[in-house]
N, CA, C and O atoms as a printed pandas DataFrame, in Angstrom:
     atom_number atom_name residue_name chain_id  residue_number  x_coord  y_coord  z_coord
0              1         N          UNK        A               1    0.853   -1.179    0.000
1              2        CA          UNK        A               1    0.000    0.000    0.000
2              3         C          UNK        A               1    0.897    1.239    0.000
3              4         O          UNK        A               1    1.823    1.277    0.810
4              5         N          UNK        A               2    0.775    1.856   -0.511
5              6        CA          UNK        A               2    1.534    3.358   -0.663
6              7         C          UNK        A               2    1.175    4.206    0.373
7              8         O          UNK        A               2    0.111    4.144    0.990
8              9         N          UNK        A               3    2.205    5.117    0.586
9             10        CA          UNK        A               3    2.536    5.910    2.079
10            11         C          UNK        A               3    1.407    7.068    1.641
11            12         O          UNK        A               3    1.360    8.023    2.417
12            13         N          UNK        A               4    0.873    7.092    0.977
13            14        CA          UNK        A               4   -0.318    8.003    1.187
14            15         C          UNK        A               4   -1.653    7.769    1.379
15            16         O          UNK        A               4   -2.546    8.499    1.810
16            17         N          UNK        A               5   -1.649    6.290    0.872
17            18        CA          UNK        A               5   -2.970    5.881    1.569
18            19         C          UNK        A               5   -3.141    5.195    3.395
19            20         O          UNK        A               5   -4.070    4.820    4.111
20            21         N          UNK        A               6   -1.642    5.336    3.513
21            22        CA          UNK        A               6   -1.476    5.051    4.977
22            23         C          UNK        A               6   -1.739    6.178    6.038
23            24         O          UNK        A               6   -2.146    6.166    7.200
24            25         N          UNK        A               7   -1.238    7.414    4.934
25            26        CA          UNK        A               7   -1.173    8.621    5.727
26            27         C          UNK        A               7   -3.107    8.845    5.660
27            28         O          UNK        A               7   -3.749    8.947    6.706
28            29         N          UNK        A               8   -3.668    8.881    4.507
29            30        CA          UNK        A               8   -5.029    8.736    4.409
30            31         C          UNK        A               8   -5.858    8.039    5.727
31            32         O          UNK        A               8   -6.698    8.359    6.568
32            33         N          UNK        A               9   -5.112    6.971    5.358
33            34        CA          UNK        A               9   -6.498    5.960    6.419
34            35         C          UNK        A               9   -6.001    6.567    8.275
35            36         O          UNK        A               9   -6.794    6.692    9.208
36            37         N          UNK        A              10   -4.866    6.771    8.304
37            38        CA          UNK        A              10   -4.513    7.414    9.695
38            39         C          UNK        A              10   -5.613    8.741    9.867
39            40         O          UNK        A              10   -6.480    8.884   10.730
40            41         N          UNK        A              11   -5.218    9.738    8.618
41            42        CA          UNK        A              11   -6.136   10.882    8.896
42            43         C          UNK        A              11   -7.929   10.626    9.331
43            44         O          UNK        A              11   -8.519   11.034   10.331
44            45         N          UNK        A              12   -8.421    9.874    8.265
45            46        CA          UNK        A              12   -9.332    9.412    8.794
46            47         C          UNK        A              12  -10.138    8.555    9.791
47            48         O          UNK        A              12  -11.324    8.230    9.854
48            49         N          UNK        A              13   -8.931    8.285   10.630
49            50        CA          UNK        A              13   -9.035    7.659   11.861
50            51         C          UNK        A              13   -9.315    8.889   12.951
51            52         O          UNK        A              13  -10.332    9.007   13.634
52            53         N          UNK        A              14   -8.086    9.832   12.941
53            54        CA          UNK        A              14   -8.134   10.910   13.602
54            55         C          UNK        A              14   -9.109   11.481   13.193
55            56         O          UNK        A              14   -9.396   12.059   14.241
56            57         N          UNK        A              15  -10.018   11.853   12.356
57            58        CA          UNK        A              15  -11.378   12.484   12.128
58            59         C          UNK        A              15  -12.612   11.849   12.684
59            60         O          UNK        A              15  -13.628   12.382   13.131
60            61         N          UNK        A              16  -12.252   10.434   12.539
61            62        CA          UNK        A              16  -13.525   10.112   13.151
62            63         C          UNK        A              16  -13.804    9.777   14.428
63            64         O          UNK        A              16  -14.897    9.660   14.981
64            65         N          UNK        A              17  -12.171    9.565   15.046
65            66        CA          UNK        A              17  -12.745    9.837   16.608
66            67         C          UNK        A              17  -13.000   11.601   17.443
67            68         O          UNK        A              17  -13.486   11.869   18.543
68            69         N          UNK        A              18  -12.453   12.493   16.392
69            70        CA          UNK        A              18  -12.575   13.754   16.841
70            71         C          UNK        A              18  -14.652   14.082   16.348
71            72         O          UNK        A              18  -15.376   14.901   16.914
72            73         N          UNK        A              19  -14.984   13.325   15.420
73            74        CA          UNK        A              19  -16.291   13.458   15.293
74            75         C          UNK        A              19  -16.742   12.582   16.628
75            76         O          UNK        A              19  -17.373   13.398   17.301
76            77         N          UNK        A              20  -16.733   11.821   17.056
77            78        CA          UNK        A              20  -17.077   10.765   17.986
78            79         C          UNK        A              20  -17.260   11.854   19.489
79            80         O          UNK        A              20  -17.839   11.736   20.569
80            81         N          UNK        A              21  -16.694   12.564   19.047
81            82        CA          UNK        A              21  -16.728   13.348   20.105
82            83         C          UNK        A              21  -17.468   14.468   20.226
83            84         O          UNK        A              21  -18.114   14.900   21.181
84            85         N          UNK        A              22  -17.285   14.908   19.077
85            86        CA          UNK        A              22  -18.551   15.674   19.047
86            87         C          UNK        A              22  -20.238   15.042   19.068
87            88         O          UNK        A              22  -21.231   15.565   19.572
88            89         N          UNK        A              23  -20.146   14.055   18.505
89            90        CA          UNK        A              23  -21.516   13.111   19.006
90            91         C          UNK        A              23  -21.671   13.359   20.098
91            92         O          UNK        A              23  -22.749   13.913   20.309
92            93         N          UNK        A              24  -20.630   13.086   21.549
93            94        CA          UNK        A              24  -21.302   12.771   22.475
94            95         C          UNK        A              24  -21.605   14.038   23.478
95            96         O          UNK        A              24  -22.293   14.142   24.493
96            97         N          UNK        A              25  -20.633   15.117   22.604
97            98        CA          UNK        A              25  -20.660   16.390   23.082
98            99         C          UNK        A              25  -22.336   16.972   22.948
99           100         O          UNK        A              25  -23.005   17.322   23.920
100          101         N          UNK        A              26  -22.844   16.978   21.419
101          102        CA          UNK        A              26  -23.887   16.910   20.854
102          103         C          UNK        A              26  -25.412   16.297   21.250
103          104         O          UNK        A              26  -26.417   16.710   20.671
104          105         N          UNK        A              27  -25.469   15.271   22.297
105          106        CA          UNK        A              27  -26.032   14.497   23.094
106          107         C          UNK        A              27  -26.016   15.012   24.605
107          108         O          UNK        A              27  -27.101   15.195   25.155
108          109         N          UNK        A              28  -25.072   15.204   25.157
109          110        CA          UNK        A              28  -24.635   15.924   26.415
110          111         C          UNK        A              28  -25.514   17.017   26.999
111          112         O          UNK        A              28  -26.321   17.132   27.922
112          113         N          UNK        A              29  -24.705   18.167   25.525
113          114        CA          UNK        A              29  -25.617   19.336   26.506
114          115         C          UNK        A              29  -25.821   20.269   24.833
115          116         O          UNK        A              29  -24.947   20.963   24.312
116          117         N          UNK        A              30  -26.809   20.084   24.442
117          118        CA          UNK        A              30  -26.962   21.016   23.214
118          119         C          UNK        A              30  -26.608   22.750   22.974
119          120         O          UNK        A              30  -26.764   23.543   22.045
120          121         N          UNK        A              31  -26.273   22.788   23.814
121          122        CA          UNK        A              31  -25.742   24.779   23.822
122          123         C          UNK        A              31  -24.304   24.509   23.108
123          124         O          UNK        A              31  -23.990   25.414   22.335
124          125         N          UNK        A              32  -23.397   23.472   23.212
125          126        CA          UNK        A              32  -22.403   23.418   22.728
126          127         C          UNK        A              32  -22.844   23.924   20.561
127          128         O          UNK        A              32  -22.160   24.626   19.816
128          129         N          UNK        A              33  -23.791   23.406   20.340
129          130        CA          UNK        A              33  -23.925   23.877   18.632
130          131         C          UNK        A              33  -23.799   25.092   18.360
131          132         O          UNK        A              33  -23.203   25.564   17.391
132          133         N          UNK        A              34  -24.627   25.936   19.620
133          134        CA          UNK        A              34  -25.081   27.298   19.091
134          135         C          UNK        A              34  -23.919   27.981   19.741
135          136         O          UNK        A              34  -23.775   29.159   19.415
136          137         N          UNK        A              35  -23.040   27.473   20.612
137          138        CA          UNK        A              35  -21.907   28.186   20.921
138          139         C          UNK        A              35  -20.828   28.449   20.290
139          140         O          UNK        A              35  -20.040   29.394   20.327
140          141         N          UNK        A              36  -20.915   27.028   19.419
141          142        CA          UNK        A              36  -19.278   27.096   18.348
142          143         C          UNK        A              36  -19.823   26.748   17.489
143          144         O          UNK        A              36  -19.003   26.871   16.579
144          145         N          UNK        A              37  -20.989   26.240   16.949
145          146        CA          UNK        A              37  -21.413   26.314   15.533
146          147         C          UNK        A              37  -22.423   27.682   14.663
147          148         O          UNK        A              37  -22.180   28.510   13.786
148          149         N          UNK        A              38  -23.729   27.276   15.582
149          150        CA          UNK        A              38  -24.706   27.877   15.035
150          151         C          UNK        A              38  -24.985   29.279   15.294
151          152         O          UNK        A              38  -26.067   29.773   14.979
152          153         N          UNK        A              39  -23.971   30.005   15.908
153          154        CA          UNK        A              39  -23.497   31.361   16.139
154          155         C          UNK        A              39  -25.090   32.710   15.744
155          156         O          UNK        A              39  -25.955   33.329   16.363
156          157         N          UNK        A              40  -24.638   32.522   14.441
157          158        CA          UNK        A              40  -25.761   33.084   13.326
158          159         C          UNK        A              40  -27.310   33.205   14.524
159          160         O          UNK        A              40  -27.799   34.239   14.977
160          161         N          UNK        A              41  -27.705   31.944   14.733
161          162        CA          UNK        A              41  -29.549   32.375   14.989
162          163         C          UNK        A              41  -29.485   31.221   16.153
163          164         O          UNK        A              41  -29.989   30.116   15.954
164          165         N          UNK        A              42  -28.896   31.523   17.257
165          166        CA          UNK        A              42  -28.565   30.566   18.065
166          167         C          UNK        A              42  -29.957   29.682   18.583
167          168         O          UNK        A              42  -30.156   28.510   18.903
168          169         N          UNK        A              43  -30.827   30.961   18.476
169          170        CA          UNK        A              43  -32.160   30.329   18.971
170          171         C          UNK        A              43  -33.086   29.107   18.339
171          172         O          UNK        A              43  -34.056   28.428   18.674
172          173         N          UNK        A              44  -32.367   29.221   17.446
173          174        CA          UNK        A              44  -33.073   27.736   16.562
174          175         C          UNK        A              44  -32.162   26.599   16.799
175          176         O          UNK        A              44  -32.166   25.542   16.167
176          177         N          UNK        A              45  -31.440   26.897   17.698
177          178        CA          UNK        A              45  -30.893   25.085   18.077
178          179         C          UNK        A              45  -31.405   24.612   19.566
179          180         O          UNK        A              45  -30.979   25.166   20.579
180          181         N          UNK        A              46  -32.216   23.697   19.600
181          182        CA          UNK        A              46  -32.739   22.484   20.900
182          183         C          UNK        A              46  -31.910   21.501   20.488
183          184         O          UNK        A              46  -30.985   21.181   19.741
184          185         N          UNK        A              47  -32.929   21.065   21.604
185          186        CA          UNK        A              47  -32.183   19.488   22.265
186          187         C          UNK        A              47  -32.388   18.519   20.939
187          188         O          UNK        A              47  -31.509   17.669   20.802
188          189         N          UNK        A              48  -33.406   18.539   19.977
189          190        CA          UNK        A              48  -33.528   17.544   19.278
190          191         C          UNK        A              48  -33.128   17.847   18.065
191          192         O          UNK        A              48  -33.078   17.046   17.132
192          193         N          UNK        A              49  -32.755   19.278   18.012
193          194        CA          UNK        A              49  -31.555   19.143   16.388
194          195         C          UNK        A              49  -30.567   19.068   16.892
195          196         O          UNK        A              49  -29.793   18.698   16.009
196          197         N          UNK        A              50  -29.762   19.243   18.266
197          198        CA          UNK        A              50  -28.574   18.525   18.618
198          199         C          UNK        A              50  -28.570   17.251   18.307
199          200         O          UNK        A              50  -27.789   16.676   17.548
200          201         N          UNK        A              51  -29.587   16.747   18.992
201          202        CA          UNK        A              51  -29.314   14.852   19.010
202          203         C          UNK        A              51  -29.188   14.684   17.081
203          204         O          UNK        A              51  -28.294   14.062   16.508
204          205         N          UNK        A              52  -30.229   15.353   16.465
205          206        CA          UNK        A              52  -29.698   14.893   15.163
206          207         C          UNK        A              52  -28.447   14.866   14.526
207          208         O          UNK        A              52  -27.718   14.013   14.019
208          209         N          UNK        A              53  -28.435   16.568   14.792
209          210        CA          UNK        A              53  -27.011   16.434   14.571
210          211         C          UNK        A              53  -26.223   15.203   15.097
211          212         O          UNK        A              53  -26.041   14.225   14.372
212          213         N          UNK        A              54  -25.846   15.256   16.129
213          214        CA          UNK        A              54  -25.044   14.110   16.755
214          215         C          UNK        A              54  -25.346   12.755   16.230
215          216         O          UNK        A              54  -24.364   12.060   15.969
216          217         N          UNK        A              55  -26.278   12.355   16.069
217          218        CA          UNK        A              55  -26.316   11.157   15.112
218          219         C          UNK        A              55  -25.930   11.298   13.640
219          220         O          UNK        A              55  -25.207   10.432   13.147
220          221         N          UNK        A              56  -26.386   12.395   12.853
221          222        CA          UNK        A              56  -25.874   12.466   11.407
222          223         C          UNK        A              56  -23.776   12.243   11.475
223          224         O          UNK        A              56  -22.951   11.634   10.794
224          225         N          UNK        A              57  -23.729   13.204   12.784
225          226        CA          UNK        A              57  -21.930   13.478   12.720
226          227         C          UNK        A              57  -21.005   11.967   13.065
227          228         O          UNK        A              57  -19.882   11.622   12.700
228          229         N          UNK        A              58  -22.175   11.196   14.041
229          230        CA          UNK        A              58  -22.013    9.766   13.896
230          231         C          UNK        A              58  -22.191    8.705   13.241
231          232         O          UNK        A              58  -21.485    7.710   13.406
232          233         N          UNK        A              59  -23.135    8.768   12.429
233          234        CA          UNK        A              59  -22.922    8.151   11.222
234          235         C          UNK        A              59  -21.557    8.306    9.936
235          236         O          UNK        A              59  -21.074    7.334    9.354
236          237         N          UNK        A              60  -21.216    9.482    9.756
237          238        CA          UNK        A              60  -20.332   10.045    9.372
238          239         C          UNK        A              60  -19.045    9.428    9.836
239          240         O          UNK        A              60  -18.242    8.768    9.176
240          241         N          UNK        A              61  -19.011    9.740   10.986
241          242        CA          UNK        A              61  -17.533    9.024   11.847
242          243         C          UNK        A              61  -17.507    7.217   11.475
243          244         O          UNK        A              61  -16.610    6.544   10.968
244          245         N          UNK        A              62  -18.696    6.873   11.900
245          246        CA          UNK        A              62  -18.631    5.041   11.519
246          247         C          UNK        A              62  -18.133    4.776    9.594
247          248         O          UNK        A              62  -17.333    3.939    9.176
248          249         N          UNK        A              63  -18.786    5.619    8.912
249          250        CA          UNK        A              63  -18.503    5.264    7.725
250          251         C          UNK        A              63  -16.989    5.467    7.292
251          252         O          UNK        A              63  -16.359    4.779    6.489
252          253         N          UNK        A              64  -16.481    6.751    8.125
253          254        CA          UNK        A              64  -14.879    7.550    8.033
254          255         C          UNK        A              64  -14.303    6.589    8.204
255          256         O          UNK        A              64  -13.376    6.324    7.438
256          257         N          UNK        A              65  -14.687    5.577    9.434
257          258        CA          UNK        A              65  -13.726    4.667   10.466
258          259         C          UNK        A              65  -13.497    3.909    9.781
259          260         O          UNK        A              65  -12.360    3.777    9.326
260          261         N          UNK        A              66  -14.913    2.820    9.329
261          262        CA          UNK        A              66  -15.214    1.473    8.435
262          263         C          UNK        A              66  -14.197    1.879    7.102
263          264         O          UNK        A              66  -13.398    0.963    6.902
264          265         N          UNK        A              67  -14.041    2.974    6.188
265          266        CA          UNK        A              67  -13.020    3.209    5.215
266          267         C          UNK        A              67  -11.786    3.242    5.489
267          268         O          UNK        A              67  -11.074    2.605    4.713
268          269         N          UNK        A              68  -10.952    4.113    6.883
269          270        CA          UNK        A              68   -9.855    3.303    7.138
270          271         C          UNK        A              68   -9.784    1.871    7.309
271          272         O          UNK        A              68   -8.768    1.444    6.760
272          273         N          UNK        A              69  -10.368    1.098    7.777
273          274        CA          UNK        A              69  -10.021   -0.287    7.847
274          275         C          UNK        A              69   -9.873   -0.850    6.448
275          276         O          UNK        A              69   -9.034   -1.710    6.179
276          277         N          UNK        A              70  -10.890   -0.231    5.386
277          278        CA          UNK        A              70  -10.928   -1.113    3.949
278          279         C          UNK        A              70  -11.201    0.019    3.043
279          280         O          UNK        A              70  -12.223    0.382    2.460
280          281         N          UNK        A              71   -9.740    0.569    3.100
281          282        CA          UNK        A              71   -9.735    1.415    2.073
282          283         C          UNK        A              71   -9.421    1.383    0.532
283          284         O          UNK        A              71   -9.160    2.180   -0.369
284          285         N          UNK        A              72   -9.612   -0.189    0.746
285          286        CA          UNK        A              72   -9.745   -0.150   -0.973
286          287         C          UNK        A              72  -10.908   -0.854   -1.369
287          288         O          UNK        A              72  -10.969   -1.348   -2.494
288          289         N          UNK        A              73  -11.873   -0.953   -0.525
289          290        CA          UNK        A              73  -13.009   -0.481   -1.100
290          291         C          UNK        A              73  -13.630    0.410   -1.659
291          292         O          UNK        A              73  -14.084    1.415   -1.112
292          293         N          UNK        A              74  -13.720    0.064   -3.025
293          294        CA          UNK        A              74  -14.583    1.631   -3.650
294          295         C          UNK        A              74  -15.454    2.219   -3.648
295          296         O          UNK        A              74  -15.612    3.393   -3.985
296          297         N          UNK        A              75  -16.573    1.035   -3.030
297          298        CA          UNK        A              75  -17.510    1.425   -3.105
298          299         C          UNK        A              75  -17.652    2.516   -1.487
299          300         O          UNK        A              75  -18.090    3.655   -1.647
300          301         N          UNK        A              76  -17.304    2.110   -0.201
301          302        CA          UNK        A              76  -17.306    2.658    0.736
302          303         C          UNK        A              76  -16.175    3.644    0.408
303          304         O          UNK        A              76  -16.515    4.647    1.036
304          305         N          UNK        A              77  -15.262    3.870   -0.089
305          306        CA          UNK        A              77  -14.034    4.965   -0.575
306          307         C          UNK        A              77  -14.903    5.996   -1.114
307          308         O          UNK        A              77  -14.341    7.092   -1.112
308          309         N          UNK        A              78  -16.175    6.015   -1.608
309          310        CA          UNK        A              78  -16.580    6.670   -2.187
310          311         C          UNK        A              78  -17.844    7.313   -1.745
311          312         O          UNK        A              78  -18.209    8.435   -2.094
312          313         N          UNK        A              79  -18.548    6.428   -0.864
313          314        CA          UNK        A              79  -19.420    6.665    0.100
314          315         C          UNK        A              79  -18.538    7.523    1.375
315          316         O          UNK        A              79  -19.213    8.320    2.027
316          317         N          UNK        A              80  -17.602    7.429    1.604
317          318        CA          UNK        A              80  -16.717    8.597    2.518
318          319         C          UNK        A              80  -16.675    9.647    1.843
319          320         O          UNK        A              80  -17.264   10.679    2.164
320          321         N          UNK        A              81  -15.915    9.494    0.746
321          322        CA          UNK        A              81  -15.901   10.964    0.260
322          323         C          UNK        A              81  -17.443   11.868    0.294
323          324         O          UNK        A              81  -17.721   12.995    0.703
324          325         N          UNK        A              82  -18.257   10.772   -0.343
325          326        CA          UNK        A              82  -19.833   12.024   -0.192
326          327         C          UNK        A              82  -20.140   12.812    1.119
327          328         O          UNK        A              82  -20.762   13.871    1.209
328          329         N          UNK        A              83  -19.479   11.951    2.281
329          330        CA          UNK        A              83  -19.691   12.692    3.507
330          331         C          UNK        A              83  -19.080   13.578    3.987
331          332         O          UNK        A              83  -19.402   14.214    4.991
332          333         N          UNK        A              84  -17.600   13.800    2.956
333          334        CA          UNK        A              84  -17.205   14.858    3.256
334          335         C          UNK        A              84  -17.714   15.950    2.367
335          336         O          UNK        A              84  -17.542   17.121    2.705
336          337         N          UNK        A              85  -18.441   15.590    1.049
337          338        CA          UNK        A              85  -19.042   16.564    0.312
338          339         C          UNK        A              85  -20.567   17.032    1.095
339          340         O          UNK        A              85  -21.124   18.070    0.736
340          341         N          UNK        A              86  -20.990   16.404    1.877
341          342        CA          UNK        A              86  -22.174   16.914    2.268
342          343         C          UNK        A              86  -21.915   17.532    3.463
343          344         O          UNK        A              86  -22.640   18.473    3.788
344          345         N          UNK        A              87  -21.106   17.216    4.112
345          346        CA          UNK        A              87  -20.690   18.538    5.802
346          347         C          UNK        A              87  -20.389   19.876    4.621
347          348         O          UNK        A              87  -21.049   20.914    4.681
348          349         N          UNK        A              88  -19.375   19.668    3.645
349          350        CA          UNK        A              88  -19.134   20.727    2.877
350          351         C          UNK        A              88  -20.313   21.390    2.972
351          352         O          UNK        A              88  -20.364   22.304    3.795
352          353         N          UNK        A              89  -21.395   21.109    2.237
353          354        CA          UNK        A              89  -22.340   21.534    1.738
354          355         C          UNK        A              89  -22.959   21.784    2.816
355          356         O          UNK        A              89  -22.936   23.014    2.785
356          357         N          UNK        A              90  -23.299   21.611    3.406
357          358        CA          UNK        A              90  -24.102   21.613    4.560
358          359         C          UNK        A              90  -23.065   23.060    5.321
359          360         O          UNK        A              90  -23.171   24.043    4.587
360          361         N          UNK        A              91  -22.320   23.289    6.338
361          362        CA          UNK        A              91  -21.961   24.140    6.383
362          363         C          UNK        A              91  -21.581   25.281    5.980
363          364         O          UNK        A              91  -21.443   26.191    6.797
364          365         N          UNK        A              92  -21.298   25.499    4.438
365          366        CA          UNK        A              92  -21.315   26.387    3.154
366          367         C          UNK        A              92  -23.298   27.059    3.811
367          368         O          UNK        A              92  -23.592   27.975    4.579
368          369         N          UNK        A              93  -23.952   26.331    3.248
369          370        CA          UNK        A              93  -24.893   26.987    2.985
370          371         C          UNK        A              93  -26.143   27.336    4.775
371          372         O          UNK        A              93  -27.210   27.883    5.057
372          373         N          UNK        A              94  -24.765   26.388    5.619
373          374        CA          UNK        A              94  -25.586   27.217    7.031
374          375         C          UNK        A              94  -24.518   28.382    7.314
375          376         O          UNK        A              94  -24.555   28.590    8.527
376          377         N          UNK        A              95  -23.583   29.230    6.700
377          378        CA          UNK        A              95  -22.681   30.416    6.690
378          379         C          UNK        A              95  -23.535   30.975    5.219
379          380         O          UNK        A              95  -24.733   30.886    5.486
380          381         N          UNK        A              96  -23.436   31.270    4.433
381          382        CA          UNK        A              96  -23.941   31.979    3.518
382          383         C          UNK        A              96  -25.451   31.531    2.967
383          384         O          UNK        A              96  -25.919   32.491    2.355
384          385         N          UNK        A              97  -25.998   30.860    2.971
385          386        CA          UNK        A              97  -27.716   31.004    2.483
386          387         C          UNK        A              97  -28.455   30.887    3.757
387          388         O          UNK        A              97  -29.425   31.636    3.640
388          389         N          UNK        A              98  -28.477   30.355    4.841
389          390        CA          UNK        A              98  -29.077   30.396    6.213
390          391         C          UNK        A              98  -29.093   31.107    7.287
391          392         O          UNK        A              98  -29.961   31.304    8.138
392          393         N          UNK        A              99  -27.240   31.741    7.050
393          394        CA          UNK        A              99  -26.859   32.645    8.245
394          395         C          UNK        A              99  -26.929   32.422    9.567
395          396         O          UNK        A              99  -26.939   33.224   10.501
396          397         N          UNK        A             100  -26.980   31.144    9.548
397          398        CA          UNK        A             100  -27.790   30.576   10.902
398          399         C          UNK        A             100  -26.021   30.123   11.648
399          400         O          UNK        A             100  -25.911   29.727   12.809
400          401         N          UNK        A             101  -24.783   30.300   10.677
401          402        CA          UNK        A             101  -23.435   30.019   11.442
402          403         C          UNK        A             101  -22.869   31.018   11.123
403          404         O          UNK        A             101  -23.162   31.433   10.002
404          405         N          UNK        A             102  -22.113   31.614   11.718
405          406        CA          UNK        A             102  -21.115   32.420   11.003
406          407         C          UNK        A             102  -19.506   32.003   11.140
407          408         O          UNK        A             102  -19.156   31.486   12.201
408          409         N          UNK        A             103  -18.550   32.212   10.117
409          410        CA          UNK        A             103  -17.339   31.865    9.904
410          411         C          UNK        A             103  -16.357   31.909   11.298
411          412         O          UNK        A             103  -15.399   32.654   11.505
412          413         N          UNK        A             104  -16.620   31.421   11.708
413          414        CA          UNK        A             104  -16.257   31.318   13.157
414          415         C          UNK        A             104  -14.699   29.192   12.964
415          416         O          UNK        A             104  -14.638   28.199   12.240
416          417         N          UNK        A             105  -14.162   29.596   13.792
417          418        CA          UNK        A             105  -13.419   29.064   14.209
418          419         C          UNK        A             105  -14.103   27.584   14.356
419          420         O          UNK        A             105  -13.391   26.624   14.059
420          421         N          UNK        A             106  -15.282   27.373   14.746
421          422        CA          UNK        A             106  -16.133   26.142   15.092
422          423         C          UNK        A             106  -16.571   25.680   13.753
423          424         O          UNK        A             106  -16.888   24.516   13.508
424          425         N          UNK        A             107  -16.572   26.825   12.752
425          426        CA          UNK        A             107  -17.327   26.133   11.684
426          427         C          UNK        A             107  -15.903   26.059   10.367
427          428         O          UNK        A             107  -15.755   25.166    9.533
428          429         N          UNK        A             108  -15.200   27.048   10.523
429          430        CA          UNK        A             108  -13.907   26.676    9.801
430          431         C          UNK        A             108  -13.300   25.338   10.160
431          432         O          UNK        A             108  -12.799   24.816    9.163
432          433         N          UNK        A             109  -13.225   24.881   10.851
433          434        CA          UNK        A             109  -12.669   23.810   10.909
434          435         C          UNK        A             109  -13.098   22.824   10.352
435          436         O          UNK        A             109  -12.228   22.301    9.656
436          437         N          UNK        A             110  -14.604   22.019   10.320
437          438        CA          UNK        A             110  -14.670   20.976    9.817
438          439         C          UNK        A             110  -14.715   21.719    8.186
439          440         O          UNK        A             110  -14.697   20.784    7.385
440          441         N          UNK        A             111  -14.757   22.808    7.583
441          442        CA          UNK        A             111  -15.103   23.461    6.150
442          443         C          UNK        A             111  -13.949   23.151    5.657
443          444         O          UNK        A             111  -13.800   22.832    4.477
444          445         N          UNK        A             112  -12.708   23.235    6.788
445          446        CA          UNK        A             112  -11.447   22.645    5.989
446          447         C          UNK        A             112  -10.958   21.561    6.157
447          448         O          UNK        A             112   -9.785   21.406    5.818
448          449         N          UNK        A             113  -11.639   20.555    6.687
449          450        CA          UNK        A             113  -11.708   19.133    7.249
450          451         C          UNK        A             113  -11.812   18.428    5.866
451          452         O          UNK        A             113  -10.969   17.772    5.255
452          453         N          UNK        A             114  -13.118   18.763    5.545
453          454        CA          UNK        A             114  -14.139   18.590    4.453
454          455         C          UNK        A             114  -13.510   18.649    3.366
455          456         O          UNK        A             114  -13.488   17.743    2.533
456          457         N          UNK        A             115  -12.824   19.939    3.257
457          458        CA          UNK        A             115  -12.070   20.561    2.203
458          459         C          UNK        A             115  -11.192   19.762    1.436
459          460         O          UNK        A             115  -11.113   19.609    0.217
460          461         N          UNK        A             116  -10.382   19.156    2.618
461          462        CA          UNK        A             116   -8.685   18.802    2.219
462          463         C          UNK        A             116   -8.924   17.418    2.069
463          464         O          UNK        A             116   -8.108   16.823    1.365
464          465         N          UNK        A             117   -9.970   16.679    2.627
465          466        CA          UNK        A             117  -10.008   15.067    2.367
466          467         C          UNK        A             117  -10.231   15.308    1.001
467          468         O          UNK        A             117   -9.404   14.921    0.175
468          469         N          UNK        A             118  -11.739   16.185    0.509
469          470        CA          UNK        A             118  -11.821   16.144   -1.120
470          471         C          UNK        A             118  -10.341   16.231   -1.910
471          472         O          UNK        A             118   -9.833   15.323   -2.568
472          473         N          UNK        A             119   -9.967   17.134   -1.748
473          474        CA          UNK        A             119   -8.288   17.473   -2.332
474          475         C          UNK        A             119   -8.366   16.220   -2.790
475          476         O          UNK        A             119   -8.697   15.710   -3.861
476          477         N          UNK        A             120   -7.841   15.675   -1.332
477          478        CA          UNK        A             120   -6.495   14.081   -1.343
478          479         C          UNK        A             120   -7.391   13.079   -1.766
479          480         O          UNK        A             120   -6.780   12.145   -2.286
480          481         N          UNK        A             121   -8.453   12.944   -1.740
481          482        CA          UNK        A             121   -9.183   12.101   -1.678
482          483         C          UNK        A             121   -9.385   11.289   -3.449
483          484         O          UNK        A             121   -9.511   10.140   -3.873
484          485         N          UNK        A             122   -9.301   12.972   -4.170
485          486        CA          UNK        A             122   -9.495   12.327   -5.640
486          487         C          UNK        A             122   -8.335   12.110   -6.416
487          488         O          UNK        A             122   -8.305   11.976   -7.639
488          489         N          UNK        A             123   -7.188   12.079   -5.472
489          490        CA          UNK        A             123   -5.951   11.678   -6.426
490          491         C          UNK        A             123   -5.382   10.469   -6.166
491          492         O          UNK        A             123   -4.386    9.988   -6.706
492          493         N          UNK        A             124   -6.130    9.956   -5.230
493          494        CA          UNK        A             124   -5.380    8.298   -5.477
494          495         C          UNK        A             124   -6.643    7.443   -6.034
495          496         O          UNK        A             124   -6.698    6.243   -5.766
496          497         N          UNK        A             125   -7.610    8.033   -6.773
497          498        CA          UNK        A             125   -8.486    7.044   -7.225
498          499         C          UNK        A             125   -8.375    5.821   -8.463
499          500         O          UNK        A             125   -9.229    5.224   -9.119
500          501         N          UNK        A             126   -6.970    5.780   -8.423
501          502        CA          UNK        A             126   -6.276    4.680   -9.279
502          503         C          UNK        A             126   -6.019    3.732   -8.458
503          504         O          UNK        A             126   -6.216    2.537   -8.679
504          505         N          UNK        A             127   -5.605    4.168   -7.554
505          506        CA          UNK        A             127   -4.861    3.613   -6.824
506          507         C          UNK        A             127   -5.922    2.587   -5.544
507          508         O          UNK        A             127   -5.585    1.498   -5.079
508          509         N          UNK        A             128   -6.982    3.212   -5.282
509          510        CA          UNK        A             128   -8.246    2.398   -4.871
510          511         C          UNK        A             128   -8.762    1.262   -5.571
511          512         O          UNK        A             128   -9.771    0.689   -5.159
């Protein structure tokens, strides 16, 4: 296996237990969204779009995880990547069409999380 899909499946190890954590953060005590995420319109986050959240960000993490282990699966290689295209998307348009986040430090981070797996993600697709 080549040292970049090693470095790959490591990164995505480290992502998905740093999501894992936010699950349980997300479950815990829901003010954590509107504190470092949902900035924008804080008042539209409860307890039960936390828990969603926290389950969508966990689902996410299991699929991240399940692709390091079998990352040459394509079909799940590729089902990861969509999940990093949909936090993309999903945060893009809760900062500019919702306003409901603003560019804040909480939401830059996974935007460049998201970001940089796409990068790396579509240049070893030979190699998958």
């Amino acid at each position: 296996m080549s040292r970049f899909l090693n470095v790959l499946r490591s990164w995505l190890v480290i992502v998905s237990i740093i999501a894992m954590g936010n699950t349980l953060q997300s479950f815990r005590d829901h003010t954590f969204l509107y504190e470092k995420l949902y900035t924008g319109k804080p008042d539209l986050v409860n307890g039960l779009q936390a828990r969603t959240f926290g389950i969508w960000t966990l689902l996410s993490s299991v699929i991240r995880c399940f692709c390091a282990i079998d990352i040459h699966n394509k079909t799940l290689y590729h089902i990861t990547l969509w999940t990093f295209f949909l936090a993309l998307g999903h945060f893009l348009t809760e900062v500019f069409v919702f306003e409901t986040a603003a560019p804040t430090v909480g939401v830059l981070a996974p935007l460049m999380v998201a970001s940089e797996y796409k990068a790396a993600a579509l240049l070893p697709l030979t190699e998958v």
